[in-house]
N, C-alpha and C positions, 0 to 999 in steps of 0.2 A: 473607784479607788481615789482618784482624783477629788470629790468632793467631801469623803470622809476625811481625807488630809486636810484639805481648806478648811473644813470646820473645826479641827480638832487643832489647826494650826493659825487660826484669824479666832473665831469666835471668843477667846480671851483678848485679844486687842481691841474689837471691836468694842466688846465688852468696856472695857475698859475709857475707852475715845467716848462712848456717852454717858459714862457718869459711876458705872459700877465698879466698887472697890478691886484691890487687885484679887485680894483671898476671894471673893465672890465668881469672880470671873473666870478666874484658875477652877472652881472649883464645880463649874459649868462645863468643861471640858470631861472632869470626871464624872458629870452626870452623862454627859454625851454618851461617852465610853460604855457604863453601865448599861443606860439604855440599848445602844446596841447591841454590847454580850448578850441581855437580859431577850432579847428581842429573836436575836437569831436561837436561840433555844424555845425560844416560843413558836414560833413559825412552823418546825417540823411536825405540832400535828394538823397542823392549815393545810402543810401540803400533800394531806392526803386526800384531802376533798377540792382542794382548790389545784387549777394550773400553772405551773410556773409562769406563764407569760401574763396572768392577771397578777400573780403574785409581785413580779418586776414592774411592771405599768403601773399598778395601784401604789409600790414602795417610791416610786420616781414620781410618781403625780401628787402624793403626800410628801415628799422633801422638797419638793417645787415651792408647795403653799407653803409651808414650815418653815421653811426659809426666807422666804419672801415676807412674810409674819413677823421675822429676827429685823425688819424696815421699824418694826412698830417697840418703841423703845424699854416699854413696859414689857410686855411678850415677849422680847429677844433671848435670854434666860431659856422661857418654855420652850420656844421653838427652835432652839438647837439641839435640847432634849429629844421634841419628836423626831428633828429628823434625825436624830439614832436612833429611834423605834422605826422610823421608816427608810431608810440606807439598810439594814441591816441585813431583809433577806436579798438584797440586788445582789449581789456577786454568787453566793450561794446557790442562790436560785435560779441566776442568769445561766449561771454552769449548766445547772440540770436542764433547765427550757434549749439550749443547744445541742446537749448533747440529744436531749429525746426528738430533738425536730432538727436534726441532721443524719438520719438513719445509712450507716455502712460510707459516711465523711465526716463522723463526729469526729475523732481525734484531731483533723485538720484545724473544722470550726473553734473547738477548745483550744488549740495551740495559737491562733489565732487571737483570740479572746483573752489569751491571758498572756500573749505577749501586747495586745493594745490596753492590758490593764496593767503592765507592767512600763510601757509608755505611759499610760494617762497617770499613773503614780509618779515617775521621774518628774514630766514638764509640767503640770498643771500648777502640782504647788507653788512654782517657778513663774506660771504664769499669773498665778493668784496675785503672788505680790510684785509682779510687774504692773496686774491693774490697780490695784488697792493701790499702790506709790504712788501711780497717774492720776487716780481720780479722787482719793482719799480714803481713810481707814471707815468713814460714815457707811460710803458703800459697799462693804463686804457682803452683808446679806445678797445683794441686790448681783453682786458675782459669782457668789455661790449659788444662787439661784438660776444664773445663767447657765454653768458647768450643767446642772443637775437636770434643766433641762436639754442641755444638749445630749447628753445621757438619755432621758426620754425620748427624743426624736430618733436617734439609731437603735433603740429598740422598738419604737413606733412602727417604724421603719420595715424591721425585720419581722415584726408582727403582720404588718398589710400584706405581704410579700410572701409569706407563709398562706394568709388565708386565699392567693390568687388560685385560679386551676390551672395545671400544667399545660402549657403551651402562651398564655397568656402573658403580657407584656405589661408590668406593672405600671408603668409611665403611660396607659394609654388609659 
């Protein structure tokens, strides 16, 4: 949630801070948008053959690069585009891969999940542009790229730790 905000609330600044018009830049935002509506209606017949936990790793490991793409000043445009094709089934999907791989503690896990996406939606935007103030509007990609992989590391995370066998001690 957190880096859908950041993009949909920096990537017109950014935009803007290297050269592109404001109507252009605004209107990068509504491609964002689209993209991801466009994207999470697409995905549902993916996840009938695919699993949710490639579905989330593979949408966080394409808005990592996508993002990190938006450094490159010609790209920046496209690649805020993708990562609304690739943000889009994370939450969605994130849902589903917990609730199926928490059997008879899903509700917990979900209540969980969607009170730290309800935290990561409050402070991150907060914190977006506390970095962006610090280090400058040039680097936004390079913050959202951060969030989004920290995003991918705790579902890395929760992915390793699923494939251990029971008894076993993940840190070992």
């Amino acid at each position: 949630m957190g880096a859908e905000a950041g993009v949909t609330g920096w990537a017109p600044t950014h935009l803007k801070a290297v050269g592109y018009s404001a109507t252009f830049a605004d209107a990068t935002t509504s491609a964002f948008w689209l993209c991801l509506t466009a994207a999470r209606f697409l995905v549902v017949p993916v996840t009938m053959r695919v699993s949710p936990r490639r579905i989330v790793l593979a949408g966080l490991s394409v808005s990592c690069g996508a993002l990190a793409l938006a450094l490159v000043t010609p790209a920046a445009p496209y690649a805020y585009a993708l990562a609304g094709l690739a943000l889009a089934p994370v939450w969605p999907t994130g849902l589903a891969w917990i609730a199926e791989s928490r059997p008879g503690g899903h509700a917990t896990a979900i209540n969980y999940l969607l009170a730290a996406s309800m935290l990561g939606g409050a402070t991150l935007p907060y914190a977006t542009g506390w970095i962006i103030g610090t280090v400058g509007v040039r680097a936004t990609p390079a913050v959202l790229t951060g969030f989004a992989a920290s995003c991918l590391t705790v579902f890395g995370l929760i992915a390793y730790t699923e494939r251990q066998p029971p008894g076993v001690d993940p840190g070992t």
